[in-house]
C-alpha positions in Angstrom: -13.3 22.1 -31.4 -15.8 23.5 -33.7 -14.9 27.2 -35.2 -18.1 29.4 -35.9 -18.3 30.9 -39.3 -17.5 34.6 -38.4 -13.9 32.9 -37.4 -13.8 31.1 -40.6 -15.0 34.3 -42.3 -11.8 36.5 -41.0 -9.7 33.9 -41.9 -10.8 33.6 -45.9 -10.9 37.3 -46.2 -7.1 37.4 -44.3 -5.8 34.8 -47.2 -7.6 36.7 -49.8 -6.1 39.9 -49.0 -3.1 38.4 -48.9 -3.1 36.6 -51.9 -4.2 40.0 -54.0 -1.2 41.6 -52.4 1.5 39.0 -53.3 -0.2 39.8 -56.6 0.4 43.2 -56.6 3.8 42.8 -55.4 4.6 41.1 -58.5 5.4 43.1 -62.3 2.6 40.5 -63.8 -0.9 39.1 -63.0 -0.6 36.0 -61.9 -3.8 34.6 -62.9 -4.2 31.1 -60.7 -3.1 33.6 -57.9 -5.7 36.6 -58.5 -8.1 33.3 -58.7 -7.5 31.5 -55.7 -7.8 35.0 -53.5 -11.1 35.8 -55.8 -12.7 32.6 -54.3 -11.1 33.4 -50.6 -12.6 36.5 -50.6 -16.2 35.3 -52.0 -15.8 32.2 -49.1 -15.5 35.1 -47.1 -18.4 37.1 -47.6 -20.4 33.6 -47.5 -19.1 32.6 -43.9 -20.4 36.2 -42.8 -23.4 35.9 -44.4 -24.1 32.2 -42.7 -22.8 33.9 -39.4 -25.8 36.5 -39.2 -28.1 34.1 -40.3 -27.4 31.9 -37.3 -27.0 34.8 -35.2 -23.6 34.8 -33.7 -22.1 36.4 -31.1 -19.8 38.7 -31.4 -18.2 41.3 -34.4 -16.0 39.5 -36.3 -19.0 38.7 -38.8 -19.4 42.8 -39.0 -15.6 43.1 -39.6 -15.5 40.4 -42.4 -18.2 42.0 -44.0 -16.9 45.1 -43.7 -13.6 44.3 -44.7 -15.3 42.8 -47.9 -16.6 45.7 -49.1 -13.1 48.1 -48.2 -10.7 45.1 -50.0 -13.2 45.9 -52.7 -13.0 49.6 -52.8 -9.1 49.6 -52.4 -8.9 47.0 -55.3 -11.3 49.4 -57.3 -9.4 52.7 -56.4 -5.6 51.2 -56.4 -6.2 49.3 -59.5 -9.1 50.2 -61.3 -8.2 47.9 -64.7 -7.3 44.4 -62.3 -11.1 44.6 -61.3 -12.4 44.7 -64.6 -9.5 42.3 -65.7 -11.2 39.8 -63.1 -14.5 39.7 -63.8 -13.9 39.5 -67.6 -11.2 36.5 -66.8 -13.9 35.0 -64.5 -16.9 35.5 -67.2 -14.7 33.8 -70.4 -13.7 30.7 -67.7 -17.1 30.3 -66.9 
């Protein structure tokens, strides 16, 4: 059975949450963990994008893309430092 992308969108942006909050549970960053929900989270906003470009049915590619841009702002407002601590691990990996 084939899923369509807005399914697959919910589903990265539901492990990426997920993986920034067993982050935050934690006293330390956990690096591989902060990476791995990074790239969940990107996947995504990709999957939603891919789903209004084919023009599903449905909201769940509104609610992933929504959802991307409210992780974002609670990651921004809750800890302001882990965002900036990201991109500036991201920019020295890559």
């Amino acid at each position: 059975m084939k899923r369509p992308f807005s399914t697959w969108s919910i589903v990265f942006m539901f492990l990426g949450l997920v993986a920034f909050a067993a982050n935050w549970m934690t006293t330390e960053i956990i690096e591989p963990v902060v990476l791995v929900g990074y790239i969940f989270i990107v996947l995504g906003i990709i999957f939603s994008f891919i789903a209004f470009f084919k023009r599903e049915k449905g909201v769940l590619k509104i609610i992933s893309c929504v959802s991307f841009f409210i992780i974002l702002l609670c990651l921004v407002l809750i800890e302001p430092l882990m965002f900036v601590y990201i991109l500036t691990w991201l920019k020295n990996i890559f």
